[in-house]
PyMOL Python script that loads the backbone (N, CA, C, O; Angstrom):
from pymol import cmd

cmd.read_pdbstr("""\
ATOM      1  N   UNK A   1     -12.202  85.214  49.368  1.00  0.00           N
ATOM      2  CA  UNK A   1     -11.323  85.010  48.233  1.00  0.00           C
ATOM      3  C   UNK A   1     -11.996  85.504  46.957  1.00  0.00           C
ATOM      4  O   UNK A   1     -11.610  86.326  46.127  1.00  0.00           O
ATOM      5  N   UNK A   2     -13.064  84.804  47.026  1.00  0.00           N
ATOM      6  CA  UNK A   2     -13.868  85.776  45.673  1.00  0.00           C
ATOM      7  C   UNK A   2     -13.884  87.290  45.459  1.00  0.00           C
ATOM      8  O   UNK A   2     -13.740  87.765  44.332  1.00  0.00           O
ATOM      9  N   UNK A   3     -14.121  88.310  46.931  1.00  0.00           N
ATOM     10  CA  UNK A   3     -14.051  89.297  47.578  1.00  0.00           C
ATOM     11  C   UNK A   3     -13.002  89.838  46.143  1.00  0.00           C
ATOM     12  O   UNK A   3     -13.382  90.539  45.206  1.00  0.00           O
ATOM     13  N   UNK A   4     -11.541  89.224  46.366  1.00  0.00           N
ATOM     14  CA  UNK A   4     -10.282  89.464  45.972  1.00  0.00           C
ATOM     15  C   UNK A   4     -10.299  89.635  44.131  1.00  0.00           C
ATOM     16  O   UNK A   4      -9.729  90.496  43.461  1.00  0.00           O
ATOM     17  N   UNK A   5     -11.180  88.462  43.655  1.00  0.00           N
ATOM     18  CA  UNK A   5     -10.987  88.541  42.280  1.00  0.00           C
ATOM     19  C   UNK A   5     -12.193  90.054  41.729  1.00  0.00           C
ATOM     20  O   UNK A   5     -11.941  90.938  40.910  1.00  0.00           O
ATOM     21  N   UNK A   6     -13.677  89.811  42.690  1.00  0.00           N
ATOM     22  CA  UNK A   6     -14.130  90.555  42.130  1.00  0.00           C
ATOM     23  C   UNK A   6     -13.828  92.026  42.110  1.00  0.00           C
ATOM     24  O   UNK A   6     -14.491  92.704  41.326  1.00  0.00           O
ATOM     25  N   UNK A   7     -12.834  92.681  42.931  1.00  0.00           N
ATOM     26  CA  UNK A   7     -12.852  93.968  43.584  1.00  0.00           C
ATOM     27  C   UNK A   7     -12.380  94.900  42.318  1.00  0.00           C
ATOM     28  O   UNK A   7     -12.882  95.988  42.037  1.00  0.00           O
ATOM     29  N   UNK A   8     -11.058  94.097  41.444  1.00  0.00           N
ATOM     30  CA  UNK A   8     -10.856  95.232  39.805  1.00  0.00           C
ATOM     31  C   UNK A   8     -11.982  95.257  39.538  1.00  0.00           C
ATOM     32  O   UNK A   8     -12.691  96.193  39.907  1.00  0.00           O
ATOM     33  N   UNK A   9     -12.491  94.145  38.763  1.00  0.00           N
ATOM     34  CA  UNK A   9     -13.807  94.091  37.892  1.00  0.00           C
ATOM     35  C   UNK A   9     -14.906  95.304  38.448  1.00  0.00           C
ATOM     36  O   UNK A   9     -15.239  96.358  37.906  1.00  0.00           O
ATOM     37  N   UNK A  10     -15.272  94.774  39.598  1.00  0.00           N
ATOM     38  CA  UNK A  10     -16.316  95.956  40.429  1.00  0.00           C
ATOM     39  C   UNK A  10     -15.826  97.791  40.158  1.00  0.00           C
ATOM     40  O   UNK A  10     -16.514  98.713  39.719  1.00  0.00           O
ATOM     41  N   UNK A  11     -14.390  97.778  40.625  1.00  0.00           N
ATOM     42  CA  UNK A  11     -13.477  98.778  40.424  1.00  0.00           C
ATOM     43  C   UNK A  11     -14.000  99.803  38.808  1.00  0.00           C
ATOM     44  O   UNK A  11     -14.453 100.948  38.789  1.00  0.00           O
ATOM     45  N   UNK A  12     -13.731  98.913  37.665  1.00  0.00           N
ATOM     46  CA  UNK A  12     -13.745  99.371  36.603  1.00  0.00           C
ATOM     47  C   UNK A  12     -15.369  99.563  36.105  1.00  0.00           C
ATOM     48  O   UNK A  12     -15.609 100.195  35.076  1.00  0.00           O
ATOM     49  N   UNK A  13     -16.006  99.212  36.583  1.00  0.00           N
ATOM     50  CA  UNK A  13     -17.416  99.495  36.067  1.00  0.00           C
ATOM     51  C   UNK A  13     -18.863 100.147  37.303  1.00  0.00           C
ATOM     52  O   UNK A  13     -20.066 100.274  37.072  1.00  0.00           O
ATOM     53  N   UNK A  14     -18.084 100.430  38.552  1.00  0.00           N
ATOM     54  CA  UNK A  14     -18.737 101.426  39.461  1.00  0.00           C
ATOM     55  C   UNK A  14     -17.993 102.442  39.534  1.00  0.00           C
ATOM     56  O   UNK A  14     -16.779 102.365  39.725  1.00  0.00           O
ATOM     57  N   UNK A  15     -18.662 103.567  39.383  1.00  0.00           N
ATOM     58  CA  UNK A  15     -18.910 104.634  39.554  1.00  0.00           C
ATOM     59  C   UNK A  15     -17.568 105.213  41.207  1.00  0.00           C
ATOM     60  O   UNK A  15     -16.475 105.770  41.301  1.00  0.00           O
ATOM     61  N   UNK A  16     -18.441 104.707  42.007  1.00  0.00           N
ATOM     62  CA  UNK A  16     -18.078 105.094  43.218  1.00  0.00           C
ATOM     63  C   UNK A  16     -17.358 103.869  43.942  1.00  0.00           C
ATOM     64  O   UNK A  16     -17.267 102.714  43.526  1.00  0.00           O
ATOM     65  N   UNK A  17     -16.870 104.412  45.133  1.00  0.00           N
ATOM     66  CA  UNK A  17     -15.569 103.240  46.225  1.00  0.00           C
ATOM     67  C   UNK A  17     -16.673 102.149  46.673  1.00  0.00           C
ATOM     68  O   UNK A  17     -16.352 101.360  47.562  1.00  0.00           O
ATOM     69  N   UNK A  18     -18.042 102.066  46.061  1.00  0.00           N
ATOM     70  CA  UNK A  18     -18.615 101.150  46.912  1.00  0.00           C
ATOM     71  C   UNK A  18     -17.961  99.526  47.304  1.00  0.00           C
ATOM     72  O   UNK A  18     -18.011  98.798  48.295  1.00  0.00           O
ATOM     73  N   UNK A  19     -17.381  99.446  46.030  1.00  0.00           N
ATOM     74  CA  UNK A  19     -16.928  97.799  46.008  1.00  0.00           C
ATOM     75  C   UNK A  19     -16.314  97.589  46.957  1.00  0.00           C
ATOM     76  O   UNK A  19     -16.488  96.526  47.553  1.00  0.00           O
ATOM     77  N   UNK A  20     -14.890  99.050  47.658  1.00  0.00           N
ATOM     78  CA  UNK A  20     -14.477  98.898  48.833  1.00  0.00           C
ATOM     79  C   UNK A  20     -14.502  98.758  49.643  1.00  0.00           C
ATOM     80  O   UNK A  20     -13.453  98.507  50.238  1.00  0.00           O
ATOM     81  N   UNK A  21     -15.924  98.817  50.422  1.00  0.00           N
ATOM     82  CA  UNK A  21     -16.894  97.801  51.832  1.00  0.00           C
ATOM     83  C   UNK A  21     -16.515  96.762  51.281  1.00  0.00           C
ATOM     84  O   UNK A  21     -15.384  96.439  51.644  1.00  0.00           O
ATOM     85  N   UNK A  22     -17.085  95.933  50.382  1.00  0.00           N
ATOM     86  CA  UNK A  22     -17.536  94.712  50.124  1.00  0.00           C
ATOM     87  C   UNK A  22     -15.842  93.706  50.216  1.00  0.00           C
ATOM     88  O   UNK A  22     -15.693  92.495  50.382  1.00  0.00           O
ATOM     89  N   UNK A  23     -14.807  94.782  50.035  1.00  0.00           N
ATOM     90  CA  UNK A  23     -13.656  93.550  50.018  1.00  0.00           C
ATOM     91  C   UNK A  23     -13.572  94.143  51.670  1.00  0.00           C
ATOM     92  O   UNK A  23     -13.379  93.165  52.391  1.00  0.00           O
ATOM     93  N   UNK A  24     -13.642  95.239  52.374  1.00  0.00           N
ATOM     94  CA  UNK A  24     -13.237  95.357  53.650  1.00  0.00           C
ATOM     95  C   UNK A  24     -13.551  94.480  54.505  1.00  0.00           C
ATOM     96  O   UNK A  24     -12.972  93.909  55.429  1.00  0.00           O
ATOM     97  N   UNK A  25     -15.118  94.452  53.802  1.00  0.00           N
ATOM     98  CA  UNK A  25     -15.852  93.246  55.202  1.00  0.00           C
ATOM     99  C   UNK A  25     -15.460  91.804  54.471  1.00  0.00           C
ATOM    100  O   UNK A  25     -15.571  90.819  55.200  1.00  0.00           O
ATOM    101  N   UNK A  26     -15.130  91.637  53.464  1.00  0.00           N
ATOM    102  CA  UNK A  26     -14.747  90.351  53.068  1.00  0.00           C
ATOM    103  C   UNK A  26     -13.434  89.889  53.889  1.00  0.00           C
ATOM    104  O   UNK A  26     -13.276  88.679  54.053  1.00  0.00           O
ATOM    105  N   UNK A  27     -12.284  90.988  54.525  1.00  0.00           N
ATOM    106  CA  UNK A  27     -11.242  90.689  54.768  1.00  0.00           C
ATOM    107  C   UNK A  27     -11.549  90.603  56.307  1.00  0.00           C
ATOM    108  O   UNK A  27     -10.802  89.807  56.876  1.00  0.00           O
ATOM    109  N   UNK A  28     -12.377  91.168  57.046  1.00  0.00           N
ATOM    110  CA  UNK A  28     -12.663  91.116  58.300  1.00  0.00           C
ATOM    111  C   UNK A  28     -13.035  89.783  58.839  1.00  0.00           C
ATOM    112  O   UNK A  28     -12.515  89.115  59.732  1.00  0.00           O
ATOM    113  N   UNK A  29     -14.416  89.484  57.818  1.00  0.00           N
ATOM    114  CA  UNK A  29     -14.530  87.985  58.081  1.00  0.00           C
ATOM    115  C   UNK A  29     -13.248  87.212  57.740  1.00  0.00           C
ATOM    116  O   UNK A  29     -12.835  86.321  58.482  1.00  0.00           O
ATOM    117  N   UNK A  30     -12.706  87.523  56.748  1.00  0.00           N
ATOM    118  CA  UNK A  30     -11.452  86.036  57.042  1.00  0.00           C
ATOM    119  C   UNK A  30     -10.603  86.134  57.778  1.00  0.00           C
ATOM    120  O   UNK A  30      -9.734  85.262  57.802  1.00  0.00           O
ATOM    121  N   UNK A  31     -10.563  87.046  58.493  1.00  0.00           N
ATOM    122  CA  UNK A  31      -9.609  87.188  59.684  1.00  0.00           C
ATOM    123  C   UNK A  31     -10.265  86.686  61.145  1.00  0.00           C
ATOM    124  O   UNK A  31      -9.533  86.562  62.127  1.00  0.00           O
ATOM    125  N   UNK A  32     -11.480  86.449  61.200  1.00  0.00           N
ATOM    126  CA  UNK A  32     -12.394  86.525  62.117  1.00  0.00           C
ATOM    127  C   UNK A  32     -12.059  84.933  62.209  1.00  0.00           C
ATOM    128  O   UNK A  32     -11.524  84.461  63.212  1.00  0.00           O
ATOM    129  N   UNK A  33     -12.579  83.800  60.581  1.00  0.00           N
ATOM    130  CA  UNK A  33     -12.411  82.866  60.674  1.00  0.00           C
ATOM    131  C   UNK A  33     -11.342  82.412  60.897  1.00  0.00           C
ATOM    132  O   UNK A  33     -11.050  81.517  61.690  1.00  0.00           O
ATOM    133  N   UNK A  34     -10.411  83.246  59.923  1.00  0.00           N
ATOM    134  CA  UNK A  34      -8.939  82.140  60.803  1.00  0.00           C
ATOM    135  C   UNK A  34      -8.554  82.157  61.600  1.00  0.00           C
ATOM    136  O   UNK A  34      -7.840  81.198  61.891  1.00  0.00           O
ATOM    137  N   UNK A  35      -8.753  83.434  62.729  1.00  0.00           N
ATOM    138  CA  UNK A  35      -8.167  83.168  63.878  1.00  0.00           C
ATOM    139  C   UNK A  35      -9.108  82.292  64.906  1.00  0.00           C
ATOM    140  O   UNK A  35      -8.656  81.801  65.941  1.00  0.00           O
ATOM    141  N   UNK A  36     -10.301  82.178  64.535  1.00  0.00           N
ATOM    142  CA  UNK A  36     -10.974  81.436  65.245  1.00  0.00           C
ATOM    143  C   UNK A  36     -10.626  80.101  64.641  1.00  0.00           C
ATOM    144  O   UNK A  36      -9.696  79.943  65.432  1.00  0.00           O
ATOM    145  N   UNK A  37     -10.587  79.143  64.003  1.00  0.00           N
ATOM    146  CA  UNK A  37     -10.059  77.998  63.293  1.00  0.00           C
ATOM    147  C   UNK A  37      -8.481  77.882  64.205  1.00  0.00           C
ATOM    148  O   UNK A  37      -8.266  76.844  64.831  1.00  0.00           O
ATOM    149  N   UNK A  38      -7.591  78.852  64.211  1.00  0.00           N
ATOM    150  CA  UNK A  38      -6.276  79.166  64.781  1.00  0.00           C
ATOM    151  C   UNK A  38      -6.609  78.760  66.366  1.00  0.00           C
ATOM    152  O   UNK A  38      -5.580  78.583  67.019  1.00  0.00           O
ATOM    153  N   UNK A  39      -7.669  78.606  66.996  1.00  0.00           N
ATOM    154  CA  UNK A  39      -7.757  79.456  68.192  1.00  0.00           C
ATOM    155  C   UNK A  39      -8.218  78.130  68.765  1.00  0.00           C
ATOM    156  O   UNK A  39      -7.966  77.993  69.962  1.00  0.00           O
ATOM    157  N   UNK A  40      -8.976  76.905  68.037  1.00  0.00           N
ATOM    158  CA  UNK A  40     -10.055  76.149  67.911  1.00  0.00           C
ATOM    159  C   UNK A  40      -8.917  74.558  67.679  1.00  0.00           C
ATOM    160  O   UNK A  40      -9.103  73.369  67.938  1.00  0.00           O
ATOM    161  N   UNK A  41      -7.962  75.191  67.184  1.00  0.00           N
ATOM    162  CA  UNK A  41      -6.739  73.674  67.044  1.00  0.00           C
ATOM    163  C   UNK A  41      -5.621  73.815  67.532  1.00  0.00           C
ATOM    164  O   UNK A  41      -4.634  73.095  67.382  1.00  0.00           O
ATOM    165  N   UNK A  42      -5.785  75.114  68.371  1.00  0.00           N
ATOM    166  CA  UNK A  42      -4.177  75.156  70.135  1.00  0.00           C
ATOM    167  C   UNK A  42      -4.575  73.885  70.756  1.00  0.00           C
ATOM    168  O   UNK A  42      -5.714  73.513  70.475  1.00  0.00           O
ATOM    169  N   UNK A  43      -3.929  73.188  71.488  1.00  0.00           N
ATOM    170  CA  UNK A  43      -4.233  72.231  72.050  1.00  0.00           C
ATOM    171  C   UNK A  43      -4.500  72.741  73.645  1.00  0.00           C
ATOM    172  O   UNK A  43      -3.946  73.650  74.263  1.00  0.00           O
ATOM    173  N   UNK A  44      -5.343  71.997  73.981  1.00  0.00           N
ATOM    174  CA  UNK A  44      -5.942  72.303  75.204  1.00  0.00           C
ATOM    175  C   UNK A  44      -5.083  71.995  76.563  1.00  0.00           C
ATOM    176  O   UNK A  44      -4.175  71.172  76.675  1.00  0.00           O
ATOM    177  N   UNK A  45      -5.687  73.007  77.723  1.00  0.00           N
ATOM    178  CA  UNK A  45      -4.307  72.842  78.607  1.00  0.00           C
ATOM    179  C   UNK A  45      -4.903  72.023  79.563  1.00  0.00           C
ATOM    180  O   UNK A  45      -6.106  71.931  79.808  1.00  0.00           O
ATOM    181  N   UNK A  46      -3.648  71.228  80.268  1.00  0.00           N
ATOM    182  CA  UNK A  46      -4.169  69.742  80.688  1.00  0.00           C
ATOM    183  C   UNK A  46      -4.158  70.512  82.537  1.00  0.00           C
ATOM    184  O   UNK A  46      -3.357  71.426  82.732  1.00  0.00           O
ATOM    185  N   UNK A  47      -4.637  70.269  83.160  1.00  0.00           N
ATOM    186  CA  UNK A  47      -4.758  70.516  84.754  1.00  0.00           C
ATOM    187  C   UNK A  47      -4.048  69.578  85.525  1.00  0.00           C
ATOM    188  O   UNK A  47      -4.519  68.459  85.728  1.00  0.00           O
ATOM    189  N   UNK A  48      -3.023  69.907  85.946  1.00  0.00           N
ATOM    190  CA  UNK A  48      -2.497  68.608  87.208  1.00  0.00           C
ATOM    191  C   UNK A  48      -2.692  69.502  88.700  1.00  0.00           C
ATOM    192  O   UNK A  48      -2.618  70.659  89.112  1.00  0.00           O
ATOM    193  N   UNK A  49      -3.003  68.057  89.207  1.00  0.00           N
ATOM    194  CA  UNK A  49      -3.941  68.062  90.594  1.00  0.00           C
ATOM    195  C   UNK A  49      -2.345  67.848  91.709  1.00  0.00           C
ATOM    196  O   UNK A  49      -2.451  67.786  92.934  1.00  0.00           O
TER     197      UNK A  49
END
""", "prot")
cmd.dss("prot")
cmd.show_as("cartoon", "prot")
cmd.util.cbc("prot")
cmd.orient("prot")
């Protein structure tokens, strides 16, 4: 989320696309976490015998 505010700011005072890694991998990880968080509160499947 920070990723998000800093990326103009970064934008307007570098030179080059570097800032654009820094939100790419910012967005990778939060996709990483939420689907794992997503993935982590499915409810578990019950086995009948």
């Amino acid at each position: 989320m920070l990723a998000a505010f800093q990326a103009p700011l970064a934008a307007k005072f570098v030179e080059d696309a570097s800032w654009l890694f820094a939100v790419v991998v910012a967005m990778v990880v939060a996709t990483v976490i939420l689907a794992d968080d997503a993935q982590r509160r499915r409810p578990e499947a019950v086995e009948e015998n």
